[in-house]
C-alpha positions in Angstrom: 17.3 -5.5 16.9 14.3 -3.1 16.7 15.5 0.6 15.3 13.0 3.3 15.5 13.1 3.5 11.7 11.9 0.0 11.7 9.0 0.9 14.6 8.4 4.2 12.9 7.6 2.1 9.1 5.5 -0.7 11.0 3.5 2.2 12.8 2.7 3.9 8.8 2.5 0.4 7.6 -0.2 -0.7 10.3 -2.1 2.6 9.7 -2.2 2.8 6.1 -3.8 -1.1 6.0 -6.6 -0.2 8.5 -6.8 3.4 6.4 -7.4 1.6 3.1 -10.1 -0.8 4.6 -11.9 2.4 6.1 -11.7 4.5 3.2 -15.5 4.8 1.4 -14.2 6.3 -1.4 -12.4 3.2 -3.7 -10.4 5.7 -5.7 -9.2 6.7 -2.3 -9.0 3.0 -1.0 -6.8 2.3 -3.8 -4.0 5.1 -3.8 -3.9 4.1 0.2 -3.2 0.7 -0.6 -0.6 2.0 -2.7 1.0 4.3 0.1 1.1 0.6 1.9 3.0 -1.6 -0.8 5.4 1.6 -1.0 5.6 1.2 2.9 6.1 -2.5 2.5 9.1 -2.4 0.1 10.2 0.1 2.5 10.6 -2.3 5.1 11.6 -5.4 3.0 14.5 -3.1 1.7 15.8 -2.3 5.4 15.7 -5.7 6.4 18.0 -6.1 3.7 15.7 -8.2 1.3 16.3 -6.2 -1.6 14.9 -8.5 -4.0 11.7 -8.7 -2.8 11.7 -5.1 -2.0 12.0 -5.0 -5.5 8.8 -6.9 -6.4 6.7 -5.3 -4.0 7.6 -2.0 -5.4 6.9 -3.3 -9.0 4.4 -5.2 -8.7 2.5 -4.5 -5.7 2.5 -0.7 -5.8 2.9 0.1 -9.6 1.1 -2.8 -11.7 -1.7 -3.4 -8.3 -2.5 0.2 -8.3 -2.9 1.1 -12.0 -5.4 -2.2 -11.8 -7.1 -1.0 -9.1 -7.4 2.7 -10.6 -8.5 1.4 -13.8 -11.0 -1.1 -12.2 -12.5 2.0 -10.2 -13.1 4.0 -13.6 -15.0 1.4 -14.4 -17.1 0.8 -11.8 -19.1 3.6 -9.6 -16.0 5.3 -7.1 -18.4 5.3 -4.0 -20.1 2.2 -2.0 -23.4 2.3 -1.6 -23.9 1.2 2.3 
């Protein structure tokens, strides 16, 4: 069964993935990639996978965004096309 929480996190999950593709700015790109694995173990945790809501929340937004922030200092922030 379908809740409007569930509809309400796959609508912010669905926007937040095509936001992070359209971003031009890769510091940008990268904290909005985060908002989506946050999203994510959002919705593992309501469908009651809690260990996997778990990982995503370590791993894909904490350890996957530091990498990614770390990898933009590095490089230039903005893409050239």
């Amino acid at each position: 069964m379908t809740t409007p929480i569930d509809l309400m996190i796959l609508t912010l999950v669905v926007i937040s993935g095509v936001g992070a593709l359209a971003v031009k700015d890769l510091l940008g790109a990268a904290i909005v990639f985060s908002a989506y694995s946050f999203l994510m173990c959002l919705a593992w945790a309501i469908m009651g996978a809690v260990d996997v809501a778990f990982t995503e929340a370590a791993v894909g937004a904490g350890v996957s965004t530091v990498f990614c922030v770390a990898a933009v200092f590095h490089t230039t922030r903005r893409t050239k096309d």
